[in-house]
C-alpha positions as CSV (number, residue, x, y, z in Angstrom):
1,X,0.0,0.0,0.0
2,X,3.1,2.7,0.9
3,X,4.6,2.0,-2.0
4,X,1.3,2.7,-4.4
5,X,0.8,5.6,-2.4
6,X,4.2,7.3,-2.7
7,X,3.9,5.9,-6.5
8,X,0.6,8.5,-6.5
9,X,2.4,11.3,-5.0
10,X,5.6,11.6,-7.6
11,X,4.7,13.7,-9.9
12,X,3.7,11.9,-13.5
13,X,6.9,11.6,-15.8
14,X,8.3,14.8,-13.6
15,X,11.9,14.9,-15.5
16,X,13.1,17.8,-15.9
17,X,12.8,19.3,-19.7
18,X,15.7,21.1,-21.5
19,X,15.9,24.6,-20.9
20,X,15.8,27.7,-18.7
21,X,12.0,27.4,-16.7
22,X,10.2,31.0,-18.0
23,X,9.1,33.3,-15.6
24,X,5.6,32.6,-13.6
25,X,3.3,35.1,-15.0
26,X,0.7,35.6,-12.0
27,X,1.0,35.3,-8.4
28,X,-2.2,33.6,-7.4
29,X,-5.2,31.8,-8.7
30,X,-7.1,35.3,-9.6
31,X,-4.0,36.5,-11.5
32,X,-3.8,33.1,-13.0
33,X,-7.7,33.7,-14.5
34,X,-6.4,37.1,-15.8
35,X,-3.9,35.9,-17.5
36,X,-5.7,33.1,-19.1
37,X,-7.8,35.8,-20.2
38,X,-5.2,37.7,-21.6
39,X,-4.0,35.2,-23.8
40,X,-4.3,36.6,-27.7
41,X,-2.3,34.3,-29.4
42,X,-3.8,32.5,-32.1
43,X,-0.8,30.4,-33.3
44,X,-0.9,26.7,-32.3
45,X,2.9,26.5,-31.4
46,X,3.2,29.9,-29.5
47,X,0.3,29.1,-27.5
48,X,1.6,25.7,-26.6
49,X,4.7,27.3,-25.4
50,X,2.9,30.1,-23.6
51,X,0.9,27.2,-21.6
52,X,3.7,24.7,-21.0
53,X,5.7,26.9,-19.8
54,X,3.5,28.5,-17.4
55,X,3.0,24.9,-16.4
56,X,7.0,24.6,-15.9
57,X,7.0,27.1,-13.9
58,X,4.3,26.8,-11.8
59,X,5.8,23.3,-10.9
60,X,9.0,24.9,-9.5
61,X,7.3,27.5,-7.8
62,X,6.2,27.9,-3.9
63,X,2.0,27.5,-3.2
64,X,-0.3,26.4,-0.9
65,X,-1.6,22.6,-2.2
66,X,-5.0,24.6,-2.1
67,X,-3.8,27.1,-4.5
68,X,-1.9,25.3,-6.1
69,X,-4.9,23.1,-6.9
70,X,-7.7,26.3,-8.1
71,X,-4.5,27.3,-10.2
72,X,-4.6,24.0,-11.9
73,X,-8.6,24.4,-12.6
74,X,-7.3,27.3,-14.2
75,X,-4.8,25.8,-16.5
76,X,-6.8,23.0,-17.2
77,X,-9.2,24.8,-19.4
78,X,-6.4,26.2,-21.2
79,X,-5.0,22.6,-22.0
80,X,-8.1,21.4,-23.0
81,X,-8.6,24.4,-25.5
82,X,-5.1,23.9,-26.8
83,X,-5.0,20.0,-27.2
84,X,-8.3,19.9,-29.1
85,X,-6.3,22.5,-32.0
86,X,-3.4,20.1,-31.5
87,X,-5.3,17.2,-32.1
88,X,-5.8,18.7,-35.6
89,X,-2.8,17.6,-36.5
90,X,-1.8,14.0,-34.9
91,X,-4.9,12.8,-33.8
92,X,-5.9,9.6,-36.2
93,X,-3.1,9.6,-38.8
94,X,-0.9,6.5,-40.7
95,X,1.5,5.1,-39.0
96,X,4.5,5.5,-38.8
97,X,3.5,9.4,-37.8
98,X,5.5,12.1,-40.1
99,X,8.1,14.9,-38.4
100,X,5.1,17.4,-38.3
101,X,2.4,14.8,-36.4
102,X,4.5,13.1,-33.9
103,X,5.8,16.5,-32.6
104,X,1.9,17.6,-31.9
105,X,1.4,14.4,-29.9
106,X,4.3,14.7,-27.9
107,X,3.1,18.1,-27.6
108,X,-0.5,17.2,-26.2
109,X,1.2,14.9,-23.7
110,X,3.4,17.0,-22.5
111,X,0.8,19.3,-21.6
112,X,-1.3,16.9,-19.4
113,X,1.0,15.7,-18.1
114,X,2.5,18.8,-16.9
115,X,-1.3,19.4,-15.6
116,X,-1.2,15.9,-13.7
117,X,2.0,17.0,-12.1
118,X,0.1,20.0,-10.3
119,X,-2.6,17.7,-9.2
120,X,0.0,15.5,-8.2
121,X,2.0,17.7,-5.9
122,X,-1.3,17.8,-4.0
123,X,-1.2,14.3,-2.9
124,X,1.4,14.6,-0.1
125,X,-0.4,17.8,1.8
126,X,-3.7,15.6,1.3
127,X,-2.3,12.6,2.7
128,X,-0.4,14.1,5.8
129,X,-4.2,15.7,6.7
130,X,-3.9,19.5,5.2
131,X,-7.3,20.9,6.5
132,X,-7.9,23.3,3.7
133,X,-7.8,20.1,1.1
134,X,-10.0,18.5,3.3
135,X,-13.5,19.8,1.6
136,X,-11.8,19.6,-1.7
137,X,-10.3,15.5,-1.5
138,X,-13.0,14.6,-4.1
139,X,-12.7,16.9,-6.6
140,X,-8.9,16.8,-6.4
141,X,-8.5,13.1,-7.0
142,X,-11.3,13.0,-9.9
143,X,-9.0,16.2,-11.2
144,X,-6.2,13.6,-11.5
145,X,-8.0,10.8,-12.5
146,X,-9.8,12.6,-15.9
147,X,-6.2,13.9,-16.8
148,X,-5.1,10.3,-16.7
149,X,-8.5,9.4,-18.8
150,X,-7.6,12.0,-21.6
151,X,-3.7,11.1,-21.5
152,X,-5.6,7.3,-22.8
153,X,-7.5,9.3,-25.8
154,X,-4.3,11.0,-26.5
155,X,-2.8,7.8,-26.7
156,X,-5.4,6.3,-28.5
157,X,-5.9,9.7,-30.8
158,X,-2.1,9.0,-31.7
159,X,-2.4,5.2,-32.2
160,X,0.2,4.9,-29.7
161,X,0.2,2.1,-26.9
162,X,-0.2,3.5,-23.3
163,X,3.1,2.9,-21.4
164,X,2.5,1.1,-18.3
165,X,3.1,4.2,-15.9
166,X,0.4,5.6,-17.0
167,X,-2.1,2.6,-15.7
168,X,0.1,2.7,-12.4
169,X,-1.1,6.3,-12.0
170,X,-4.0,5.4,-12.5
171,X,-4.7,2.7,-10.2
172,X,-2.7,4.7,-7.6
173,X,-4.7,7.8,-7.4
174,X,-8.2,5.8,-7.3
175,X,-6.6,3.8,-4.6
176,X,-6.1,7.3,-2.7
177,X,-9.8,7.9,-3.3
178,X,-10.3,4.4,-1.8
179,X,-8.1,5.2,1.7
180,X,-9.7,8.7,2.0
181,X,-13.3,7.5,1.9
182,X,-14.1,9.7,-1.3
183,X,-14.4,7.2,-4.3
184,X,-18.1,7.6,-4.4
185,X,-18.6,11.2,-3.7
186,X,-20.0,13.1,-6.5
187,X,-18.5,16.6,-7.9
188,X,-19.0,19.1,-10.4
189,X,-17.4,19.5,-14.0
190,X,-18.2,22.4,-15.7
191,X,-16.1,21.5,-18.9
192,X,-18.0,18.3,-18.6
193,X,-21.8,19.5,-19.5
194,X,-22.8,16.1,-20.7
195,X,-21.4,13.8,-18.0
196,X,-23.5,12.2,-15.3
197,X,-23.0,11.2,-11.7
198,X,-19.9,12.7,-11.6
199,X,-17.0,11.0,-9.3
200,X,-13.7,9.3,-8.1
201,X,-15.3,5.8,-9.4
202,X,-17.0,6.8,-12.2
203,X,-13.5,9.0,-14.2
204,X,-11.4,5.9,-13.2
205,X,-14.0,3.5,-14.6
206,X,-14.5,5.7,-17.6
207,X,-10.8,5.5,-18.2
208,X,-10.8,1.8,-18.1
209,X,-13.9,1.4,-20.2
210,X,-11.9,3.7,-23.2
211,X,-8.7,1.3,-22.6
212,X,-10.3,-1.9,-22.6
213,X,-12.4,-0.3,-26.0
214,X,-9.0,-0.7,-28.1
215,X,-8.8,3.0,-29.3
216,X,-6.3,1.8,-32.0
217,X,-8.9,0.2,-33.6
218,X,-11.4,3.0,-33.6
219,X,-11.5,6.1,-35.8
220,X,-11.2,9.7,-34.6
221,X,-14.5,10.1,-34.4
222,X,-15.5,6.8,-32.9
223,X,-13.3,7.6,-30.0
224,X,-14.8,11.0,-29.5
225,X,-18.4,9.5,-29.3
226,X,-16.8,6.8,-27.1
227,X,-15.8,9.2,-24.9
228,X,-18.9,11.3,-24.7
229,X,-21.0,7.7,-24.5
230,X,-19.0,6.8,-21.6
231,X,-19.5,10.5,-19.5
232,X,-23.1,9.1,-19.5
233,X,-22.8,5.2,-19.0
234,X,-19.1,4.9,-16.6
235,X,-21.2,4.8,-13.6
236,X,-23.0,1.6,-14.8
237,X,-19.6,-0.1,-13.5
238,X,-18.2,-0.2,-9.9
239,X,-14.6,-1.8,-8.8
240,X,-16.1,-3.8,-5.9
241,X,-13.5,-4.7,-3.7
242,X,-15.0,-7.9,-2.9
243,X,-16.7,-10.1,-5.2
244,X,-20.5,-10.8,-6.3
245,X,-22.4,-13.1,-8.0
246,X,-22.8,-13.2,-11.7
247,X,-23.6,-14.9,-15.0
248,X,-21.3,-13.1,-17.8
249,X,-17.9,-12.4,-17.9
250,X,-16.5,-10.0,-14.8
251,X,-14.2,-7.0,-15.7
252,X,-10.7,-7.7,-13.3
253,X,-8.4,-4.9,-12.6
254,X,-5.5,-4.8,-10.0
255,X,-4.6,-1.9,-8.9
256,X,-1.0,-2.8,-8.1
257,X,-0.7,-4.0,-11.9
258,X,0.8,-1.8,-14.9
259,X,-2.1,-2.4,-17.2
260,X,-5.8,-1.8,-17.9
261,X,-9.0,-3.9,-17.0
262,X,-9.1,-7.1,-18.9
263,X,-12.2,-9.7,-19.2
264,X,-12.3,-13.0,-17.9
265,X,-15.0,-15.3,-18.1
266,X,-14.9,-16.3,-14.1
267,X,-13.4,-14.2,-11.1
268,X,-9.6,-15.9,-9.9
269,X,-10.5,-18.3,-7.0
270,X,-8.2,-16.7,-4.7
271,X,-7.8,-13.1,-5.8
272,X,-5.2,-10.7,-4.8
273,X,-6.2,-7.8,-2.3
274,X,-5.2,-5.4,-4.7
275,X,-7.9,-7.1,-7.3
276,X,-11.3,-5.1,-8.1
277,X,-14.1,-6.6,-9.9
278,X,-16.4,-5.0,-12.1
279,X,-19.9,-6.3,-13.7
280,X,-20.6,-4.9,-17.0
281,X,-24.0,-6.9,-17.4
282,X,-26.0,-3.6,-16.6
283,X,-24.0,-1.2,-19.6
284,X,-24.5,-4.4,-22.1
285,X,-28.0,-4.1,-21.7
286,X,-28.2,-0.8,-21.7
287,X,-26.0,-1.1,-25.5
288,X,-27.9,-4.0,-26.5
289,X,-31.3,-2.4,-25.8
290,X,-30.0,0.4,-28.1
291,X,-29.0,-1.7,-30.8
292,X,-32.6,-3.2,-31.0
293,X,-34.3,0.4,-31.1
294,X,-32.1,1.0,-33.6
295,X,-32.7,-1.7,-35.8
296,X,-36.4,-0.8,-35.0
297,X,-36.2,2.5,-36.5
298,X,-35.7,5.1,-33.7
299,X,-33.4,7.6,-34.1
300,X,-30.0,8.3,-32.7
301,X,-30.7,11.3,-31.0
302,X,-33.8,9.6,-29.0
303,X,-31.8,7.1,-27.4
304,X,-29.4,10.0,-26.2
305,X,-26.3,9.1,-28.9
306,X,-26.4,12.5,-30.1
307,X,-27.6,14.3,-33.0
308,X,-24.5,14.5,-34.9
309,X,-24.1,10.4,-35.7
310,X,-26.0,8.1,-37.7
311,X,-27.5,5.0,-37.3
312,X,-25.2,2.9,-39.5
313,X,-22.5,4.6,-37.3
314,X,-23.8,4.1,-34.3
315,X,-25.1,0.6,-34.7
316,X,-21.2,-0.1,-35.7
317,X,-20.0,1.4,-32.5
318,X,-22.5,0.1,-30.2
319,X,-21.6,-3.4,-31.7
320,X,-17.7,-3.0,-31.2
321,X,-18.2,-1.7,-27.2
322,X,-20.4,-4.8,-26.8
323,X,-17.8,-7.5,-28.1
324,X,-15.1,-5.2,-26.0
325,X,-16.6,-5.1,-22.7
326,X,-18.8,-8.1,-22.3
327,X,-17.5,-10.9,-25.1
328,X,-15.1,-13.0,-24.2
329,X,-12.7,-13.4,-27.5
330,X,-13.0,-16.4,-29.0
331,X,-9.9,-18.8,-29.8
332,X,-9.7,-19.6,-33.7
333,X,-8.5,-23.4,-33.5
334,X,-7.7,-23.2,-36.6
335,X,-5.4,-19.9,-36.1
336,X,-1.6,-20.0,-36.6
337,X,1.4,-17.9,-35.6
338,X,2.9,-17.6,-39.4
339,X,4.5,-14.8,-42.2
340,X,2.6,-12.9,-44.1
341,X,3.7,-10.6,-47.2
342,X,1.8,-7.3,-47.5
343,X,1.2,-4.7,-50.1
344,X,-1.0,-1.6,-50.0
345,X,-1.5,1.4,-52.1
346,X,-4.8,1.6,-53.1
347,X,-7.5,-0.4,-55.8
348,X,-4.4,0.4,-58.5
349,X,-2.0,-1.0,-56.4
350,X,-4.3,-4.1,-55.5
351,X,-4.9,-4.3,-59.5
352,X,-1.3,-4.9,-60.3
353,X,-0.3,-7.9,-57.3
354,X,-3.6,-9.7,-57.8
355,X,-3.2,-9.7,-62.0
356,X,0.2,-9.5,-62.0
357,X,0.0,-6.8,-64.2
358,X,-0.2,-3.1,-64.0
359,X,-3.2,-0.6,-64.7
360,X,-3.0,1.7,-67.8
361,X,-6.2,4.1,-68.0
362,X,-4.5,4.6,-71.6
363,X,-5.4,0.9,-72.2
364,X,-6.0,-1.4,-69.4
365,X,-5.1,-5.0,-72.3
366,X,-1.8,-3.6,-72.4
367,X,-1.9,-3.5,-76.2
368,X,0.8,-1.3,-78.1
369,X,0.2,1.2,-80.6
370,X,1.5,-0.1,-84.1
371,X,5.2,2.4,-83.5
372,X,5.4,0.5,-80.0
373,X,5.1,-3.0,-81.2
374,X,7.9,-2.2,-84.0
375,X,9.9,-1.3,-82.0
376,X,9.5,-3.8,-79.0
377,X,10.4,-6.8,-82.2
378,X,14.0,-5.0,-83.0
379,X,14.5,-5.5,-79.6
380,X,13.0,-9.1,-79.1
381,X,10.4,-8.9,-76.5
382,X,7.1,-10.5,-75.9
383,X,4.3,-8.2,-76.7
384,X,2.6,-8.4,-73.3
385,X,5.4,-6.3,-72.3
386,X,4.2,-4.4,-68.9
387,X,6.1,-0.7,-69.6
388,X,5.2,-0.1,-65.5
389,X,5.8,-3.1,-63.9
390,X,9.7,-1.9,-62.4
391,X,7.8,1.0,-61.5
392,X,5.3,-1.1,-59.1
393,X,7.2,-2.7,-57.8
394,X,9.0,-0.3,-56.3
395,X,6.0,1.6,-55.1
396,X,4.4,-1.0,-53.7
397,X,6.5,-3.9,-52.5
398,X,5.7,-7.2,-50.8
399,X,6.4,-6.8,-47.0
400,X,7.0,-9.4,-44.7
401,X,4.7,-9.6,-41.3
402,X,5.0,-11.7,-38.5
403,X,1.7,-13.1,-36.6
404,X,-1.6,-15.3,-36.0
405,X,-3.1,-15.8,-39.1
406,X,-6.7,-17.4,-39.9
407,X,-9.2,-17.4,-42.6
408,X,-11.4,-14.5,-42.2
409,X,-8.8,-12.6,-39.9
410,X,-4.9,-11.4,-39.3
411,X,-4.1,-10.4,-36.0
412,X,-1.3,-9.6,-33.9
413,X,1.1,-8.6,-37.3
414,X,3.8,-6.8,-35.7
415,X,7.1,-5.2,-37.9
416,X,9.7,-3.0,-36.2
417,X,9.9,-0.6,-39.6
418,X,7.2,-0.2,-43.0
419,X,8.0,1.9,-46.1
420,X,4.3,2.3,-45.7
421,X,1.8,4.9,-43.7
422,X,-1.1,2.6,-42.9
423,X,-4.1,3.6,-41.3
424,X,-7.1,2.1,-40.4
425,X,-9.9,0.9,-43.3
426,X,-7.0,0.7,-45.8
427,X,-7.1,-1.8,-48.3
428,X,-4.6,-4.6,-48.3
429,X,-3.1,-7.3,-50.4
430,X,-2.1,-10.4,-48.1
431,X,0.1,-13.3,-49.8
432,X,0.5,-16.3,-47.8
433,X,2.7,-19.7,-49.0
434,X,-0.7,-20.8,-51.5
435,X,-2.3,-17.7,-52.3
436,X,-3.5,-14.3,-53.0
437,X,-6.2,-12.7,-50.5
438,X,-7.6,-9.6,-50.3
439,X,-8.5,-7.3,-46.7
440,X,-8.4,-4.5,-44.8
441,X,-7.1,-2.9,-41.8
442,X,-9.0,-2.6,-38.3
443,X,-6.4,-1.6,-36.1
444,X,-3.1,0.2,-36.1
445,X,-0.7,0.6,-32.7
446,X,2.5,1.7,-32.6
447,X,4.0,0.2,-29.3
448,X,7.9,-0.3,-28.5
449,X,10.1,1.9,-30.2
450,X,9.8,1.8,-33.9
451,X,7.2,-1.8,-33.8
452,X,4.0,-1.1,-35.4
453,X,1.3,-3.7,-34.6
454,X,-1.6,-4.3,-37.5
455,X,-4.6,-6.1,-37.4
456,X,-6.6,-7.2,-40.9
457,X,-10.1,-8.7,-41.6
458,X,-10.0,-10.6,-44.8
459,X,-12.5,-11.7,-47.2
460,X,-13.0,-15.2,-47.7
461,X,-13.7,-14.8,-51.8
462,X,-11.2,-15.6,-54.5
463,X,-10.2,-12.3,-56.0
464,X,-9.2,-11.0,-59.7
465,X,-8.5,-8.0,-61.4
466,X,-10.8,-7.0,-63.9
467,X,-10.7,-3.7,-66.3
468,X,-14.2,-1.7,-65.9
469,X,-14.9,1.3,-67.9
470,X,-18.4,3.4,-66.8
471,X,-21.5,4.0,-68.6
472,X,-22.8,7.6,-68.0
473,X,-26.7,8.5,-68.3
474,X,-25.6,9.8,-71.6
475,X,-23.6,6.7,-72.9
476,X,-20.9,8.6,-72.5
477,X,-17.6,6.8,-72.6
478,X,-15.5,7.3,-69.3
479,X,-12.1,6.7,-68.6
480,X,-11.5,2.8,-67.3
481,X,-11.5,2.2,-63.9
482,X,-9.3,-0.6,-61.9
483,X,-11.4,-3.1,-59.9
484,X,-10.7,-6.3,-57.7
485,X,-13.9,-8.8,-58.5
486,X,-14.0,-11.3,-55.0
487,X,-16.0,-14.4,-56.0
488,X,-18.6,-15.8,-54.0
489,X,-17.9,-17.8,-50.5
490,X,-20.0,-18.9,-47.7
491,X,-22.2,-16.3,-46.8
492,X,-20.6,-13.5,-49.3
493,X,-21.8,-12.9,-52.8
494,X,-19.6,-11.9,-55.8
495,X,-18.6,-8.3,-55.0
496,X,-16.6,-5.7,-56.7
497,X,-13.8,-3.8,-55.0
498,X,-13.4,0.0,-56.7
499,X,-11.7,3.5,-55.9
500,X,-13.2,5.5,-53.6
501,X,-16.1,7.9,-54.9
502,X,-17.2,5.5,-57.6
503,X,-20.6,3.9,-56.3
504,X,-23.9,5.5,-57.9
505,X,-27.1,3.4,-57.2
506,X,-27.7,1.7,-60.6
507,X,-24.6,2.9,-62.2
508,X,-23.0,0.8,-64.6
509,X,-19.7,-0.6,-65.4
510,X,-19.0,-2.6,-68.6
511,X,-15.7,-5.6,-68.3
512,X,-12.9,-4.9,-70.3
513,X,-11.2,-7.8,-70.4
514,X,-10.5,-10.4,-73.0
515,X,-13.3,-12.5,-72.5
516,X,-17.1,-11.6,-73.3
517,X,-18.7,-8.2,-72.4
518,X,-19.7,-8.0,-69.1
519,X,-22.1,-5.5,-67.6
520,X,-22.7,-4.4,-63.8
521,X,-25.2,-2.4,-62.4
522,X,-24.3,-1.2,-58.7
523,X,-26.7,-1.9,-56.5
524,X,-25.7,-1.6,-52.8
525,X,-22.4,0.2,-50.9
526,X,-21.9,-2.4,-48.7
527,X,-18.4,-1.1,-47.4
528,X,-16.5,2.5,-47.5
529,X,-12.5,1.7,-46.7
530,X,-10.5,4.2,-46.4
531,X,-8.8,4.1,-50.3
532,X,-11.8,2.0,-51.7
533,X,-15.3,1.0,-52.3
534,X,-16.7,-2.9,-51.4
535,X,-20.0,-2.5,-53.6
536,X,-22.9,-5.7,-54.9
537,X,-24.1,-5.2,-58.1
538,X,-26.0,-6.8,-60.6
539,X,-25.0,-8.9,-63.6
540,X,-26.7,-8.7,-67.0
């Protein structure tokens, strides 16, 4: 318990940064308003240094724990102003980050967690019984516990892995909560004016709920309604110290571990003290009751989603938190650690490894013009001659992945360097010892230094490339169009895969390929990836 508690205390990744500490710029919390106030600066950068080094300095000066604590209300606003412009420019982009990106995530972390550390330096007054903390102990300890829950949406936001420190901070602070008789004790938010049942419990639970929600596999905007979801619904779980009858999985977290909450079909036999047990039966009902009103026809915004999502979008959501925080995974027997080879760049890109032969909108055959073929016979070459191919393949080469591998999924794939950015609905090109298969991404993490971490869903259908040139409602000729035709397999029909922005209800391609004429009418979008289009069409 001592150590966890003097854990608590240190100040969050307190090394000292490079550089002379600025001058503090008020004296006291009312100054400190004044000068938030004052702030004119409309530049990202200089507004970032303006904070952080208020932050600096405020950390090596002298105040009361109780002043020092209104002072970090004050600050916090800013931080939150500054990382949402920040966020602008890291948050959700392919891995491996460029120059510009991972500078404004290091940038957003910095700044919380130069905000924890003021929080932080609280902990020791509060512990040794300061009497002007005493009516504040709540507030204070939920303070530190929602900068720990943003540092995970930062995380996630960057599709970065959360080091372990930060789930030992964590854990230690809502321990503190726990020894000071406060966990349970509700407090205000103002910057919060959607939350509900505000608390100790409740910020540390809605921390672990966003953890154990994978944000690497969610988009920007997913984790943003995640979030706001979760200001609403955290209170549904409670980390009972002791543990309770129940017939789904129970949600285990130990707060003397280094990581989040994890499932687990039964509770240990003989648990650790440090163990805390959560039930999530109550929030899958309340998720699962959604999806059916959903499906039923009510509207996002009646079942208190929001206004701004729709119901494909929240239907997919609510579906991903369900199998996250009350489905236990499910072991693939069939599943093997293995090498994969990988290629991405697009429908083009997909065109040229599953045909073996690169796209030309010129002339997707490959045929010459009379000069070309003359002059291709002086030199003695075949007159299939592919005038790209060098080309692609050194734009989009064959990389090799380690990880567990099964039919309808790749997961775990893990490289320490890609000459690709990949990002998440990306289209990808997986070649395993017998065959070509087509996917996409669902998740990208980048963990230890320099190891990205992917995970694909694959289609089960056979694909080819096939040449496809449009039809306008003027029998207009377009220009051809790559596409990837899957074939039909278990449940799936034939599909086509095309570039992104192609689908038009009843629009219609025509083949262009060797064999007969082949027409398609697009009936259904069944999929938007990030670089393509998964649509069903009709044959006639």
């Amino acid at each position: 318990m001592q150590d966890t508690v003097s854990q608590a205390v240190r100040p969050p990744n307190s090394e000292a940064e490079p550089g002379a500490i600025p001058s503090l710029a008020f004296a006291d919390a009312d100054s400190a308003k004044r000068w938030a106030k004052s702030l004119l600066i409309t530049g990202v950068t200089p507004l970032y240094e303006a904070v952080r080094g208020q932050l600096r300095a405020l950390s090596a000066a002298d105040f009361s724990p109780r002043e020092r604590a209104t002072i970090a209300e004050v600050m916090r606003e800013q931080v939150v102003h500054l990382h949402t412009e920040l966020a602008r420019r890291y948050a959700g982009k392919p891995q491996p980050a460029s120059e510009r990106e991972v500078d404004a995530a290091e940038q957003a972390i910095a700044l919380w967690q130069g905000l924890w550390e003021q929080y932080s330096a609280c902990l020791k007054p509060l512990l040794e019984g300061d009497v002007e903390l005493q009516g504040v102990k709540a507030k204070l300890l939920q303070r530190g516990l929602y900068v720990g829950k943003q540092l995970i949406i930062v995380y996630g936001l960057a599709r970065r892995i959360p080091p372990p420190t930060l789930w030992q901070e964590l854990h230690a602070y809502y321990r503190l909560a726990e020894l000071l008789d406060c966990a349970v004790t509700a407090v205000s938010d103002d910057l919060q004016p959607h939350a509900v049942g505000i608390s100790c419990y409740s910020t540390y639970c809605h921390a672990l709920l966003l953890g154990l929600a994978d944000p690497c596999a969610l988009s920007v905007r997913q984790i943003e309604l995640t979030d706001r979801w979760l200001g609403q619904w955290a209170r549904k779980i409670f980390p009972y110290s002791q543990q309770r009858e129940t017939e789904g999985p129970v949600m285990l977290m130990d707060l003397d571990s280094s990581i989040g909450a994890w499932l687990a079909g039964t509770a240990p036999a003989q648990p650790v003290p440090s163990m805390r047990f959560g039930y999530p039966g109550k929030l899958a009902t309340s998720i699962r009751g959604r999806l059916k009103r959903l499906s039923s026809g009510a509207s996002p915004a009646e079942l208190q989603l929001g206004h701004d999502t729709s119901v494909e979008g929240s239907g997919a959501l609510l579906r991903h938190l369900d199998a996250h925080w009350y489905q236990m995974p499910r072991r693939d027997e069939q599943a093997a650690r293995t090498e994969l080879a990988l290629s991405v760049g697009g429908v083009q890109a997909a065109y040229f490894r599953v045909g073996g032969r690169t796209f030309d909108r010129q002339d997707p055959l490959g045929r010459l013009t009379f000069q070309g073929a003359q002059h291709l016979q002086t030199l003695g070459a075949l007159t299939d001659y592919d005038r790209y191919k060098e080309e692609a393949e050194r734009n989009w080469p064959w990389e090799q992945w380690q990880g567990e591998y099964a039919w309808r999924y790749a997961k775990l794939l893990r490289r320490d360097a890609s000459s690709y950015r990949w990002f998440l609905g990306q289209l990808v090109v997986v070649r395993d010892d017998e065959r070509i298969r087509m996917g996409y991404v669902t998740r990208v993490a980048f963990g230890a230094p320099n190891e990205l971490a992917l995970s694909l869903a694959l289609w089960p259908g056979q694909p080819r490339s096939i040449p496809v040139r449009p039809t306008s409602i003027a029998f207009a000729e377009e220009l051809p169009l790559p596409a990837i035709m899957l074939s039909a397999a278990e449940d799936d029909l034939v599909t086509l895969i095309v570039p992104p922005r192609t689908f038009n209800p009843s629009r219609v391609l025509r083949s262009m390929d060797t064999g007969p004429e082949r027409t398609f009418r697009l009936t259904k979008l069944l999929q938007r990836g990030g670089d393509f289009e998964r649509v069903a069409f009709e044959e006639s």
